[in-house]
N, C-alpha and C positions, 0 to 999 in steps of 0.2 A: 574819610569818605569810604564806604564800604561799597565792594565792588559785586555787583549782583551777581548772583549763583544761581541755577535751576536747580528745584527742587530734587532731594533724592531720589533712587530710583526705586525706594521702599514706599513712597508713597503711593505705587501701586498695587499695595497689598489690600487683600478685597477686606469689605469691614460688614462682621456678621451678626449685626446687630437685630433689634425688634422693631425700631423704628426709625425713622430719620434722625442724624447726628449731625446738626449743623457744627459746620467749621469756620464760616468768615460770613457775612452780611456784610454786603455793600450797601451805602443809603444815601439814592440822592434825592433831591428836593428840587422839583420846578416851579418857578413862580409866572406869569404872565406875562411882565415887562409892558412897555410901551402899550402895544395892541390890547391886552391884558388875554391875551390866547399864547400858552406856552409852546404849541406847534410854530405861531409865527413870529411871535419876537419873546420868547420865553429866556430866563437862565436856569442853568442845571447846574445843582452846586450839591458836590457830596458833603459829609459831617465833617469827614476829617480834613477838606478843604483842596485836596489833594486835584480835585474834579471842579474846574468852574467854566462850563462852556454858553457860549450865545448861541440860542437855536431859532434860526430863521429857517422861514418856509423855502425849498428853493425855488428856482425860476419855475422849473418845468408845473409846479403846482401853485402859479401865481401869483409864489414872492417873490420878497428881492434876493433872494441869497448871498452870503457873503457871513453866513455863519451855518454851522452844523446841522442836522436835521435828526430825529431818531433811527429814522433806516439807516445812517453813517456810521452813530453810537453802536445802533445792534450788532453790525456788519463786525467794526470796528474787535467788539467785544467777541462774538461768534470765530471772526479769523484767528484773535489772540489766542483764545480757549484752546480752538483746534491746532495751532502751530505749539501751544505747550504739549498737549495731550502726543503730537506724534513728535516731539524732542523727547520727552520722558518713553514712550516706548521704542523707539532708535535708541536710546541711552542705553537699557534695557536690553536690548538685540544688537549690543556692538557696534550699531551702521553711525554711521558718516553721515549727519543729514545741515550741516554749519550754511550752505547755502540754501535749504530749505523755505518756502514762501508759501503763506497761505491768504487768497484773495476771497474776501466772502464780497455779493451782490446782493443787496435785500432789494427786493421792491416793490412799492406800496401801490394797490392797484384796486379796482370793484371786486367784488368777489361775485359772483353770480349766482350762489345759492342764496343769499339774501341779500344781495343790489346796495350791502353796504361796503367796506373796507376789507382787507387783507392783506398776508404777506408771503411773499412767497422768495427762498434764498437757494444759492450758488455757491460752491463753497467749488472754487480750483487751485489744483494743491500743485506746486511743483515739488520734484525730490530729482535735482539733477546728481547724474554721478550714480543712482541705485539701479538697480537691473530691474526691469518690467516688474516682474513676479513680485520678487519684492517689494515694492515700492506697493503694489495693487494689497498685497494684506496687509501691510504698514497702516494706508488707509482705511483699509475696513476696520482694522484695530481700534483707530482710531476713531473712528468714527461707531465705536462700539463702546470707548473712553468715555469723548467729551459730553460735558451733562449740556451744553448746546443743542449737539447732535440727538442728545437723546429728547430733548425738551421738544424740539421738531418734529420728531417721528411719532412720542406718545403725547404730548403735551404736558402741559405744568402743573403743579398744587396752586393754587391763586383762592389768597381770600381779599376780597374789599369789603371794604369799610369806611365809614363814615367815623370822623375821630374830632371833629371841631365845626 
């Protein structure tokens, strides 16, 4: 069994290319389940199997919950991003960050410029043990890093499509 490593500290070498360079695709597939609505009783199953979760609505949005929801996943995924992004630049700057924690909040809400849906996230970072100062550009670092953080502030490439 092979004992996980974080990535090197070279992979923060900036890439000065013309266009976008994909490096990994994740790809999951929701089907509807039960209800046949993948918000309320959906499963999420990535390709390579690795991802198979039940997503129920939860209570506070008038399901039953007792399975996942996507604001958990995004949360989920946003915290991970952001807790590698500021390991690899601590790695990077010599710091100490082994107790390091990052909490993200998403929450799904009306939006009021058009009375439909939104999301709006929280990202609280602990870094005990680093001095103030540091600790504060560690963050901004990082949050200059993670393509999360940046997807949030500029928003994303998205195309849809119709496939079947």
């Amino acid at each position: 069994m092979n004992t996980p490593q974080p990535p090197p500290v070279e992979a923060l070498a900036k890439y000065r290319g013309e266009a976008f360079r994909p490096l990994y695709t994740g790809t999951v597939t929701v089907s509807g389940g039960a209800a046949a609505h993948g918000r309320a009783s959906g499963i999420a199953r990535s390709d390579d199997g690795a991802l198979d979760v039940a997503l129920r609505l939860p209570l506070e949005l008038g399901g039953p919950g007792g399975g996942s929801n996507p604001e958990q996943l995004f949360a989920a995924a946003f915290a991970a991003c952001f807790h590698g992004g500021l390991s690899l630049l601590a790695a990077r700057d010599g710091l100490q960050t082994c107790d390091a924690s990052v909490r993200a909040r998403v929450t799904f809400g009306r939006d009021p410029a058009d009375g439909l849906y939104a999301l709006t996230a929280c990202i609280d970072i602990r870094l005990p043990g680093l001095d103030r100062a540091v600790a504060d550009e560690l963050v901004r670092n990082t949050e200059r890093l993670c393509p999360y953080s940046k997807m949030a502030r500029q928003g994303i490439h998205i195309v849809v499509a119709l496939t079947g």
